[in-house]
C-alpha positions as CSV (number, residue, x, y, z in Angstrom):
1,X,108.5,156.0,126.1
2,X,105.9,153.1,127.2
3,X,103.1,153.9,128.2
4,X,102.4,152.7,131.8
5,X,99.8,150.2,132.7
6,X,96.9,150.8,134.9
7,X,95.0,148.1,136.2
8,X,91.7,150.8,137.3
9,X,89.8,149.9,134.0
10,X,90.3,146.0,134.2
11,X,89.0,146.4,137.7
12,X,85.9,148.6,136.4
13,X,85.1,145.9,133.7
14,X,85.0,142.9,135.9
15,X,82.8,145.0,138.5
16,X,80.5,146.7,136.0
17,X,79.6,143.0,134.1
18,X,79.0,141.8,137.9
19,X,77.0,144.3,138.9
20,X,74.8,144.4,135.4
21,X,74.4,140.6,135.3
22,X,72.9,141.3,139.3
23,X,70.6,143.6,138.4
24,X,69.1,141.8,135.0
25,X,69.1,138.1,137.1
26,X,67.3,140.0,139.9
27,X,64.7,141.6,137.6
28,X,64.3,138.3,136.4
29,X,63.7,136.6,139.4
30,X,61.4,137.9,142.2
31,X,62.5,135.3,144.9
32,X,66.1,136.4,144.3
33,X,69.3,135.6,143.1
34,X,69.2,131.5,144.3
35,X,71.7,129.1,142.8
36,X,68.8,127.7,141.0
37,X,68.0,130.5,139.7
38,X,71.4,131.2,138.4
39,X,71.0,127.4,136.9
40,X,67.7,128.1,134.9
41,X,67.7,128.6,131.5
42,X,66.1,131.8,131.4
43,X,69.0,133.1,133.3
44,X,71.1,132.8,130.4
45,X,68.6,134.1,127.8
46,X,67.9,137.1,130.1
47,X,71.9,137.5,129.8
48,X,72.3,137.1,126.5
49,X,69.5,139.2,125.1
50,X,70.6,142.4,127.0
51,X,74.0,141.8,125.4
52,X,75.4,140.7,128.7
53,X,78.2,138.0,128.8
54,X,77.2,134.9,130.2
55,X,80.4,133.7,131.9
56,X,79.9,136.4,134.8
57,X,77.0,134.5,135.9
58,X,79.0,131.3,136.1
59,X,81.6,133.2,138.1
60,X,78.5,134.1,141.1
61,X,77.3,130.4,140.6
62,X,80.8,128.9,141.7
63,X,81.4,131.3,143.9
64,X,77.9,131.2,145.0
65,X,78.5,129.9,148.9
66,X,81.3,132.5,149.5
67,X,79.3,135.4,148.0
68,X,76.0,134.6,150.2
69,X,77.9,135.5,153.7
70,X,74.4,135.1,155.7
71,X,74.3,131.8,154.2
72,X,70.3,132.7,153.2
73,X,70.1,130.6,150.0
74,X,70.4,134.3,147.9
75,X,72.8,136.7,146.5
76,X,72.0,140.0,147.8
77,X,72.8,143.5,146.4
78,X,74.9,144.4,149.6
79,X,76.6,140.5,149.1
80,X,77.2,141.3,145.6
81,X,78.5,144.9,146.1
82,X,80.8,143.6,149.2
83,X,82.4,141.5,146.3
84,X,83.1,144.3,144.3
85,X,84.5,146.2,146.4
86,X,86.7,143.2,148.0
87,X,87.7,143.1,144.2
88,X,88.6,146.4,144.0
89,X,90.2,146.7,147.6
90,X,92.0,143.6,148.2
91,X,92.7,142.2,144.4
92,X,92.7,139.6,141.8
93,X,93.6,136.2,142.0
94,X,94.7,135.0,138.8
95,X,92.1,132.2,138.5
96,X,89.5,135.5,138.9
97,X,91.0,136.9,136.1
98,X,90.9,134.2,133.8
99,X,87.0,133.8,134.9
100,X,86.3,137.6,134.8
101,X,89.2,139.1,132.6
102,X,87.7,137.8,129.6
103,X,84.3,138.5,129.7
104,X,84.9,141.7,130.0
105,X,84.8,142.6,126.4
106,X,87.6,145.4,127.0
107,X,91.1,144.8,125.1
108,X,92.8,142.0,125.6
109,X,96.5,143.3,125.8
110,X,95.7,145.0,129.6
111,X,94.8,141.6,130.5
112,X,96.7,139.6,128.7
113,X,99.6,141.6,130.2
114,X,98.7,141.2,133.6
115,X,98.2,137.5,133.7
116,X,101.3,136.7,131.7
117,X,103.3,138.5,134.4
118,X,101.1,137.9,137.6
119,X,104.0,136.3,139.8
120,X,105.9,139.3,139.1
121,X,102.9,142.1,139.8
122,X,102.3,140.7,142.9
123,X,105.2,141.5,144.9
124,X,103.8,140.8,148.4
125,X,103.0,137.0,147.0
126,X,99.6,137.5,148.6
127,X,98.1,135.2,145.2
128,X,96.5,138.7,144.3
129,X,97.7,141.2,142.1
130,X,95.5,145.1,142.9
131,X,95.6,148.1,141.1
132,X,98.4,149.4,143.1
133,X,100.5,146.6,142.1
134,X,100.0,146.8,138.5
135,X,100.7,150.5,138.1
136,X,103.8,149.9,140.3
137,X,104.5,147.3,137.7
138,X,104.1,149.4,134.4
139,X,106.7,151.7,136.0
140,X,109.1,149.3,136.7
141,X,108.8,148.1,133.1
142,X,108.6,151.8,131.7
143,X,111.8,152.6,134.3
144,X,113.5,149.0,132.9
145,X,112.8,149.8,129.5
146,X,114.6,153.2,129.6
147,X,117.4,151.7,131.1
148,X,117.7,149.1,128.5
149,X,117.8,151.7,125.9
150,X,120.3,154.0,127.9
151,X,122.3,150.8,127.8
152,X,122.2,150.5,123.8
153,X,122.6,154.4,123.2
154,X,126.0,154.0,125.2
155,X,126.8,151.4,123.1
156,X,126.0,153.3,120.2
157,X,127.5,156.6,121.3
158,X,131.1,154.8,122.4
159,X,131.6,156.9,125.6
160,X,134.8,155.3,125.4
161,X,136.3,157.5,122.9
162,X,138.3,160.4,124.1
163,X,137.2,164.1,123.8
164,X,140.4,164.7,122.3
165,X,139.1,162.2,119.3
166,X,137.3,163.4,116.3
167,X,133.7,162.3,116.0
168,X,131.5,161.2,113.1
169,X,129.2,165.0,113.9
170,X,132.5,166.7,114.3
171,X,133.4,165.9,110.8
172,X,130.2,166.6,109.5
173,X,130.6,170.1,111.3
174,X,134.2,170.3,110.2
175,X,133.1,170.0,106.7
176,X,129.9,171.9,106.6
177,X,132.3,174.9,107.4
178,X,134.5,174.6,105.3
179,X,132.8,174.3,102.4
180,X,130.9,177.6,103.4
181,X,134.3,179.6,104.0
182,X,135.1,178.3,100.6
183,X,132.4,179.9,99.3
């Protein structure tokens, strides 16, 4: 049997490398999380020397104007942990995946899974696939897979054949006894 697919620790990564990039920028920075800031250099070495990806910084500086909701020239810790939680709560797009999916250092297979069938994991067509709708979609498969191999076991096992009709275990039945009662 498959094993089903659950989106929860593809959502973790993606939060957990947001939130850590926050808090090392914001220790960096004492006037904030500014789009300049997230453009110095220092941002990146910050990153990179605490083993933190750099790509999830580039993912709050594109994003930067729709993460600052009070429009105050910073990303706050409330901003930042609305966009989690928005993440969490309402879903993926698939360009957020590609731009936090792979940064996430976590197996690629989860991912690569999940953007290779996005159109069909989202089934309300919303552009976002959540947590809900990837574990709805690992049954399906898992559900889909056992029927395909129902399908081929049938084949196998000809349930065409009458009971009346001698099968291949019958025989081997058949003859295991009567070589014992020849014993």
């Amino acid at each position: 049997m498959s094993r089903l697919i659950d989106g929860t620790s593809l959502f973790t990564a993606m939060n957990s490398g947001l939130s850590n990039t926050y808090s090392i920028l914001a220790s960096q920075f004492s006037d904030g999380i500014t789009l300049a800031n997230l453009a110095n250099k220092d941002a990146n070495t910050a990153l990179t020397s605490n083993g933190l990806n750099t790509n999830f910084k580039s993912y709050l500086q594109a994003n930067f104007n729709s993460i600052d909701k009070d429009h105050d020239g910073k990303i706050s810790s409330n901003e930042l942990q609305d966009l989690t939680s928005s993440l969490s709560r309402n879903g993926m797009t698939l360009e957020q995946l590609y731009q936090l999916g792979t940064s996430t250092g976590m197996s690629s297979s989860l991912l690569d899974t999940v953007v290779s069938h996005f159109n069909e994991i989202d089934k309300n067509k919303d552009g976002k696939v959540t947590n809900e709708e990837i574990q709805a979609y690992g049954v399906d498969s898992s559900v889909e897979k056992l029927r395909k191999n129902d399908r081929t076991m049938s084949t196998y096992y000809d349930t065409s054949v009458s009971s009346s009709d001698s099968s291949l275990l019958d025989y081997k039945y058949l003859s295991d006894s009567s070589t014992s009662s020849d014993d």
